[in-house]
N, C-alpha and C positions, 0 to 999 in steps of 0.2 A: 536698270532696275533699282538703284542703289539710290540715283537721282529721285528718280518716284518716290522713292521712300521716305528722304528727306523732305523731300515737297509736301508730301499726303500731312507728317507730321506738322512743318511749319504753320499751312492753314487751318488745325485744330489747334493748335496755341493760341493761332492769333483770335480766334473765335471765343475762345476760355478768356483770353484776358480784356475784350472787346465786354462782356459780362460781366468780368470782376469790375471795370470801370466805372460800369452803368451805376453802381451801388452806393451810395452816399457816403461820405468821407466818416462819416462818425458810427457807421454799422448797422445792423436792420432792428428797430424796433419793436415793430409787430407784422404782422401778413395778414392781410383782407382778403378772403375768400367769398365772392360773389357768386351765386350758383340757385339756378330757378329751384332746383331738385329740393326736396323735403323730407329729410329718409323719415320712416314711420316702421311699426314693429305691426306686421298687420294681424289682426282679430282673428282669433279661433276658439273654438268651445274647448275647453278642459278638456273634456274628453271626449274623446272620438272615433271611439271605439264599436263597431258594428254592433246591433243589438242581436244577443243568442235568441234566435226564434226558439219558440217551445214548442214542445210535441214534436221530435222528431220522429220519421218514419221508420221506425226500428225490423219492418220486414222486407225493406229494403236489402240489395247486396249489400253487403259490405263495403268500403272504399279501402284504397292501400293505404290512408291513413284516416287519423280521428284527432280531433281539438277536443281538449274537456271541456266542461262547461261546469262552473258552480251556481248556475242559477236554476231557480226550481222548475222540477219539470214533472206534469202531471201525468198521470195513466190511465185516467177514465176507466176503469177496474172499478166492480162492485166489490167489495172490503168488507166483512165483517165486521161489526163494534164489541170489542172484547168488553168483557163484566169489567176491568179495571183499565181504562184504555193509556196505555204511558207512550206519550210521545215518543219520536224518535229523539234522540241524541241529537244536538245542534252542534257539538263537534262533529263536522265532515272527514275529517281529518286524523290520522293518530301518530303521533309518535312513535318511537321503540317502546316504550311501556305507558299504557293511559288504563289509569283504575280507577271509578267512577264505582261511590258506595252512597246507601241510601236507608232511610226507614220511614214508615208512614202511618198514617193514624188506623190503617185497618190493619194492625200487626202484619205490617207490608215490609218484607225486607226486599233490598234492591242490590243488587251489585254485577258489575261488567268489568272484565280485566282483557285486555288486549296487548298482546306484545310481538312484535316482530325484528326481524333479524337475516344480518345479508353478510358475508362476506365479500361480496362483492357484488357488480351487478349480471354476474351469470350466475348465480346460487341468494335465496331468497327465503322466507318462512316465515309467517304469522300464526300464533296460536289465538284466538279469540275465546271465552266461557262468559257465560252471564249465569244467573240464577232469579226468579221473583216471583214471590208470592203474595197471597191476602187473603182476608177471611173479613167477608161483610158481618152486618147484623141481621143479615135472615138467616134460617136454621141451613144449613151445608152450603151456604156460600160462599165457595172458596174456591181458589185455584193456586196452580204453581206450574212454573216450567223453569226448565234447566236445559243447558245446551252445550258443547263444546264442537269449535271450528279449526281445524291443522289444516295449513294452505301450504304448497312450497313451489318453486319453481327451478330449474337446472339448465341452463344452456349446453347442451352437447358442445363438447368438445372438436373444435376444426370443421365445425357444420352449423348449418345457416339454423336449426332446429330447435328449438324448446321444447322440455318437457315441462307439464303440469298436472300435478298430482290436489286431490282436496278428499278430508276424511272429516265426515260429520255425525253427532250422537245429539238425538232431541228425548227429551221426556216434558209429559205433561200430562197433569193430573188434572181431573177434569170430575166436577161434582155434579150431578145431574137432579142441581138445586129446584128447580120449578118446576114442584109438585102443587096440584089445584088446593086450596082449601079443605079440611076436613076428610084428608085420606095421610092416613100414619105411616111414618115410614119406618118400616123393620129394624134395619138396623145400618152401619154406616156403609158397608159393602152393597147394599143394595145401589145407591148414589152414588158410589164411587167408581172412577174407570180411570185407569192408566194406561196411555198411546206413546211406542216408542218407536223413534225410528230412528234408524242409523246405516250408512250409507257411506260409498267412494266414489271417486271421478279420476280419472285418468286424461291425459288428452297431450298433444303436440301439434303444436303450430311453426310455420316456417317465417321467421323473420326478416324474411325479405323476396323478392319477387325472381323467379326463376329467370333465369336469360331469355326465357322464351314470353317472360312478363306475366307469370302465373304466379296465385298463391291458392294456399291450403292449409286447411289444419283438419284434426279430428279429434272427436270425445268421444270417449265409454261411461255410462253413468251405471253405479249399482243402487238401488236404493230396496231398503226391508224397512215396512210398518207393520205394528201388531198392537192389539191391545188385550188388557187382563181377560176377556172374554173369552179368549183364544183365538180367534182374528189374526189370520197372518199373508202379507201379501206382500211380494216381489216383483219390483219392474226393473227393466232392463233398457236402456235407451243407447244408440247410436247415433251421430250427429256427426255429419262430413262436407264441411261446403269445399267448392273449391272454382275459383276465378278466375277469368283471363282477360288481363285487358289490351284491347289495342286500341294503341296510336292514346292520346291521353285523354277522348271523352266517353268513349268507348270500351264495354265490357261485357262480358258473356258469363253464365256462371250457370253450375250444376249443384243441387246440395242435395244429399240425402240424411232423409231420418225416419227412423223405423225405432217402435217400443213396441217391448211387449209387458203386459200386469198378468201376475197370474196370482190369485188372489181366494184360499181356503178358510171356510166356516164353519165350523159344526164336521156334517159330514159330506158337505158337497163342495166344492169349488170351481170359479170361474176362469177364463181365459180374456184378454181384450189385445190385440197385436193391429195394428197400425204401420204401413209403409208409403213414404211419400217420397216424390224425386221431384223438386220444381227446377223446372229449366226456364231462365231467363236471360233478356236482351236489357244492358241497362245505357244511357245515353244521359250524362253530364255534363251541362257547361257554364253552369252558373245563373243562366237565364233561363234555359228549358230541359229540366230537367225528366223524364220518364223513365217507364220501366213496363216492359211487356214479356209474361210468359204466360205456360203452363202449368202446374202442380197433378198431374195424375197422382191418387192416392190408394190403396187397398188398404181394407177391415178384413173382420169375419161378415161381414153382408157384401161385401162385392168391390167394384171398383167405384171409382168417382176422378171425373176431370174437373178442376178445380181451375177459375180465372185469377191470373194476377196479372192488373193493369191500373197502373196508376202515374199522374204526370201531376209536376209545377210546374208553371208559368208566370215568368216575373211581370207585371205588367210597368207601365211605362213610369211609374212611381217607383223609385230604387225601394222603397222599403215596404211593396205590398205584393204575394203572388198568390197565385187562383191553383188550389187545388182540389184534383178530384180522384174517382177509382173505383174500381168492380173490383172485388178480391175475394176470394171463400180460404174456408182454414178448417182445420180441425182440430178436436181438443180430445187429447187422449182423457177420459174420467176413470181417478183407480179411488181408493179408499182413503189415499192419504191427501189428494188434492180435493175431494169432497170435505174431510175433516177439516181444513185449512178455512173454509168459507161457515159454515155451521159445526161446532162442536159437540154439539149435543144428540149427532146423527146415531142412528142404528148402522149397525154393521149391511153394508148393500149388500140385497139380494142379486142383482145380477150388476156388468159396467158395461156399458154401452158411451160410443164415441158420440161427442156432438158436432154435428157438420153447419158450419155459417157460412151465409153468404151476404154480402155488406154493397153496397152502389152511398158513395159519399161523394158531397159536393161543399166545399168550404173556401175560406182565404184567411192568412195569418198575414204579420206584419209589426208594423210598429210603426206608432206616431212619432217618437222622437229616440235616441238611442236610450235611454231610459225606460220607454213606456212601449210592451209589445200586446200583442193580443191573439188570440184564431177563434176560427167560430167556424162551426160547422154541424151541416146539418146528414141524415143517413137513415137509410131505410135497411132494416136487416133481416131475414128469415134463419129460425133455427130450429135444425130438427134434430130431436132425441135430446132436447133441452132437460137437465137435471132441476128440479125442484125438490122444495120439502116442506113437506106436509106432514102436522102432528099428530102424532100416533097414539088413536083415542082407544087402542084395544086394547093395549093393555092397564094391569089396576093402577099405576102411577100415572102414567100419560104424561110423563114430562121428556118423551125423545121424540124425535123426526124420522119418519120415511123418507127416503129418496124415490120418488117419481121421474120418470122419463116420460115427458109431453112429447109426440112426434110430429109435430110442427107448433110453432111461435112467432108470431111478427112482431117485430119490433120498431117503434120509429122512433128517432133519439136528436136531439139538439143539445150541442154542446157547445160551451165557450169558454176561454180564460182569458184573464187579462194580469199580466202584474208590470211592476215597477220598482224598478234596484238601481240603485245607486252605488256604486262599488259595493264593500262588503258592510257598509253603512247603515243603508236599509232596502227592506223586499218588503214586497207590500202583493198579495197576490189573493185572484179572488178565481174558483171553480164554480160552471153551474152545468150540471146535466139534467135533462126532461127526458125522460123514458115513456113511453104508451105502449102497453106489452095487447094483444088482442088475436082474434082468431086461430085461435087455442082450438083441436078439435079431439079432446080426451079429458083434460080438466078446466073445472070453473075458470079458476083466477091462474097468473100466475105467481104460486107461493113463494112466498120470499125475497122477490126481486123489488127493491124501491123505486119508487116514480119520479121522486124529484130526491137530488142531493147537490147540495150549496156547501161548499170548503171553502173557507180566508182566514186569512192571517196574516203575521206582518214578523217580521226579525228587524230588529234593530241594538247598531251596535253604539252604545256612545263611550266616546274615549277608547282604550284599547282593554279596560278591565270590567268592561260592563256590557251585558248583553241579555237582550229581554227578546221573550217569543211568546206572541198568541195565535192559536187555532181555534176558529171556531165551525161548525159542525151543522147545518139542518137540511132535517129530509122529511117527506113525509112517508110515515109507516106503511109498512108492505100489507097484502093477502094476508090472513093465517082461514086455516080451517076450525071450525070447535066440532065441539061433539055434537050429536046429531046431522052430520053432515050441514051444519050452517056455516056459512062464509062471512067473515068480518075483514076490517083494517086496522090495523095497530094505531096507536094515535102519533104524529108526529112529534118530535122535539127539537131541541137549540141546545148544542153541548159545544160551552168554552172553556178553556184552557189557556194555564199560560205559565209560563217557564223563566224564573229569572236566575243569570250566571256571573259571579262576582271574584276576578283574580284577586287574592288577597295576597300571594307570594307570587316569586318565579314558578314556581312550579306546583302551587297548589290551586285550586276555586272554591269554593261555596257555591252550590247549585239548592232551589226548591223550585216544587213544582205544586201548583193546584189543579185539580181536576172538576169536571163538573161544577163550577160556578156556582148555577143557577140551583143547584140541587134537585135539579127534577130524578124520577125513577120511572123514567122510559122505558123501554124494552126493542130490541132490534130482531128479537125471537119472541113468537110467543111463550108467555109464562116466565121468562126470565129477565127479572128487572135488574138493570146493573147497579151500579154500587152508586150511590150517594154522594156529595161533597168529600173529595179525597185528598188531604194533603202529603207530600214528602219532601225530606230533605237530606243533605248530606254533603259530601266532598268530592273533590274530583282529584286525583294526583297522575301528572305526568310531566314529568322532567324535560328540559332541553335537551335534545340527540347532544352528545360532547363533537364537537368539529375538530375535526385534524388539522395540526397544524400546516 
C-alpha cells in the first residue's frame, strides 16, 4: 500500500512540472480566450406584472385568501348626484393620524380627521370624523353632514379567532330646497329635515382553516335611522358564511342571512324580514373557474328559489376569458337605504323587498399588462322595483314618493376600460346603456338613468404632485309633473378636478374645482345642484415614527 502511495504521488508531480515547463522562460503575458459563445443579458419588459382584472365577482365564495388591488375598480351601481358632489379622497391610504381641512366659495367648510392605533398586531383601532357643509345661491339651498367611525379589532388570546367590533353616528341635514316658482315658503322648518343614524356591528372570524380545511366567520349588525318628523326604524341583520374546501380547487360553502326592518310613522308601523341560506359548489383552477348553487330565500309574501350559476373560462389567449351567469338576489329596502339614493324622499308608506333575476354574457382581459377592459352585456327582470315619483299633492311639492313597480325589465350593456402604469398614471373610462320597459303599473321608470359615461385620469408627477379629473355624463331620467304628464330631465357633463402638492414632510396643499362647465342640471326633479364650486385647504399627516 505504501508503494502505491509513493507511485500515485510521483506521477502527479511529474504531470505538474511536465506544465510548469511548457510555459515560456520569461512568464505569461496575456491569455486569449477563443469561444463561439456570446453572452448577452436577454430583453424583458420592465414590468411584468399580471394585469388586475376589474370587476371582480364579489358574490362569489370567498377564497382562503385575497391580493389587494390599488387599481380602480368599478360597481356599475346607480349613485345619486349630491347638490355639492366632493370627490373621494385620492389618499387611499392613512397613516396613524391624516387631517385633511378645507373651505370653499359656497361657505363650504370641509374637514376629515382619521387616526389609528395598534399595539400590536392582535389589538388594533381607528377612529375616522368628517364634517361638510354649503349653502348655494338659491333660497334653502344648503346641506351638511357629520359622521363619526370607531373600528377595533382583538385576536383572542391562544385561539385561531378574531374579534371585530365597529360603532357609527351619521347626521344630515337635508333642505327640501326645490320648491316650483311662485309658491312661498312659511318658514325654515317647513324645508328643513334632519336623518340620523347610528349603529354597531359585532363579528368574528377564524384566521385560519380548521384541520378539517374549514373556515367561518360571523356578523351582527345594529343599525337605528330616524328623522325630525318622527320616523323611526330599526334593522337588524345576521350574516354567517362558512366554507369547506377540499383537496385545493375545490370548495363547498353554506352562508346564511337574514334582516329584519321594522320601521314606525305617525301611528302605524311596518315590518320587512328576509331569510336566505345559499348553498353552493365552487371549482378553481385558474383556467375554469365556476360556481353552482342554490339561494332559497323567505319574505313576508312567501318562499323563493333563487339560481346561482356562473363560470370563467380562460380562452386560449393567456390574457382574455368568457364570462357568463344566471343569478337572482334580493335587496332588503328600509328607509335608510331608500334615503341613501334620493334625499328628498317622504317617509315610506309601506317596504317591500326587490327580487332580480340577471342571465349575463361578457369577456374581460387585457391587451397589454397596462391596458385591461370587460364588456358585457345582461338581461334583467325586477319585481317590487322601488321608484320615485314627485309628490304633486301636496302645496310645496318638492318631495318624492316611493313607488313599488311589480315588474321591470331591464336590458343593460356595460364596459370599461383603463390603463395604469404603476402609481404613475390611471386613465379609466365607464359606459352603461340601461332600456328599462314593460312596466305594468307605471308610465316611466322614475328616476333610473339610461346612459351614464364616468373617466378620469390620476396622475402622479414626481413624488409631490398629484392631479385628478373625473368627468361625469348621463342622460336625464323620467320625472312626473303635475297633471299626471311625464317628461325627461335634460342631460348633462359634470367635470372635476383635484390637484395635490407636498410642500413638507408631512404637510400638502390640496384644491379642488367642481362643476367646470357651470351648468345647473338637476338629477331630481326640481333640484338644481350647485354651480361652479371651488375649495381649498391643507392636508397634515406625519410619517408613522419606525422603531429602531
Amino acid at each position: 500500500n505504501r508503494l502505491r502511495y509513493y507511485g500515485f504521488t510521483f506521477v502527479l508531480l511529474f504531470i505538474y512540472n511536465l506544465d510548469v515547463f511548457a510555459q515560456p522562460a520569461n512568464g505569461v503575458k496575456s491569455v486569449d480566450i477563443i469561444s463561439a459563445f456570446k453572452p448577452s443579458v436577454r430583453k424583458f419588459s420592465k414590468f411584468q406584472f399580471l394585469p388586475n382584472l376589474p370587476s371582480p365577482d364579489t358574490s362569489k365564495l370567498p377564497l382562503r385568501y385575497s391580493i389587494p388591488t390599488q387599481a380602480w375598480q368599478s360597481e356599475f351601481v346607480l349613485k345619486p348626484v349630491m347638490p355639492l358632489a366632493y370627490q373621494i379622497d385620492s389618499n387611499t391610504a392613512y397613516n396613524s393620524l391624516y387631517i385633511k381641512a378645507g373651505y370653499g366659495n359656497f361657505k363650504s367648510p370641509y374637514i376629515r380627521a382619521h387616526f389609528t392605533g395598534a399595539s400590536s398586531d392582535r389589538n388594533g383601532y381607528a377612529i375616522t370624523a368628517f364634517h361638510q357643509a354649503a349653502q348655494g345661491k338659491l333660497n334653502f339651498q344648503r346641506f351638511g353632514q357629520s359622521g363619526v367611525l370607531l373600528e377595533g379589532f382583538k385576536k383572542i388570546q391562544a385561539s385561531p379567532l378574531r374579534l371585530n367590533t365597529a360603532i357609527d353616528f351619521n347626521r344630515d341635514v337635508v333642505f327640501k330646497y326645490g320648491v316650483p316658482a311662485g309658491i312661498n315658503i312659511p318658514s325654515v322648518d317647513a324645508v328643513r329635515d334632519v336623518f340620523t343614524k347610528a349603529g354597531g356591528r359585532v363579528g368574528i372570524r377564524r384566521t385560519n382553516l380548521t384541520e378539517f380545511g374549514i373556515g367561518y366567520q360571523g356578523d351582527l349588525s345594529v343599525q337605528f335611522f330616524s328623522n325630525r318628523n318622527g320616523a323611526q326604524e330599526v334593522a337588524l341583520q345576521v350574516h354567517l358564511p362558512v366554507q369547506k374546501f377540499i383537496e385545493e380547487d375545490w370548495s363547498i360553502g353554506i352562508e346564511l342571512d337574514a334582516q329584519s326592518v321594522h320601521l314606525k310613522r305617525d301611528a302605524a308601523s311596518f315590518q320587512n324580514r328576509l331569510v336566505g341560506l345559499l348553498v353552493g359548489l365552487q371549482h378553481t383552477n385558474g383556467k375554469f373557474n365556476f360556481r353552482a348553487g342554490v339561494n332559497p330565500v323567505w319574505d313576508r309574501v312567501g318562499g323563493q328559489l333563487l339560481p346561482q350559476l356562473s363560470f370563467m373560462y380562460q380562452l386560449d389567449s393567456s390574457r382574455l376569458w368568457l364570462m357568463a351567469g344566471w343569478q337572482g338576489k334580493f335587496t332588503v329596502n328600509s328607509f335608510q337605504h331608500l334615503f341613501v339614493t334620493n334625499n328628498w324622499l317622504n317617509t315610506p308608506s309601506q317596504l317591500l323587498n326587490t327580487k332580480t333575476r340577471e342571465v349575463y354574457l361578457g369577456v374581460k382581459g387585457a391587451f397589454s399588462p397596462y391596458f385591461t377592459y370587460v364588456l358585457q352585456g345582461a338581461g334583467l327582470i325586477h319585481f317590487d322595483m322601488p321608484l320615485f315619483v314627485n309628490d304633486t299633492s301636496r302645496m310645496m311639492k318638492n318631495t318624492f314618493n316611493v313607488v313599488y313597480e311589480p315588474r321591470l325589465v331591464q336590458l343593460q350593456l356595460k364596459g370599461e376600460i383603463h390603463y395604469q402604469v404603476g402609481q404613475q398614471l390611471h386613465l379609466f373610462s365607464t359606459l352603461q346603456l340601461n332600456k328599462f320597459g314593460e312596466l305594468t303599473e307605471q308610465k316611466k321608470a322614475w328616476g333610473l338613468l339610461p346612459i351614464e359615461w364616468r373617466s378620469g385620469s390620476k396622475v402622479a408627477l414626481g413624488k409631490n404632485f398629484n392631479w385628478q379629473t373625473d368627468l361625469f355624463i348621463w342622460r336625464g331620467a323620467q320625472f312626473l309633473q303635475m297633471g299626471a304628464k311625464n317628461d325627461r330631465l335634460k342631460g348633462s357633463i359634470g367635470l372635476s378636478t383635484q390637484l395635490d402638492f407636498r410642500f413638507a414632510r408631512s404637510w400638502q396643499l390640496w384644491t379642488r374645482v367642481g362643476n367646470l362647465f357651470n351648468q345647473s342640471y338637476q338629477r331630481w326633479s326640481q333640484y338644481p345642484v350647485y354651480g361652479l364650486n371651488f375649495m381649498a385647504g391643507v392636508v397634515f399627516s406625519p410619517e408613522p415614527k419606525r422603531k429602531p
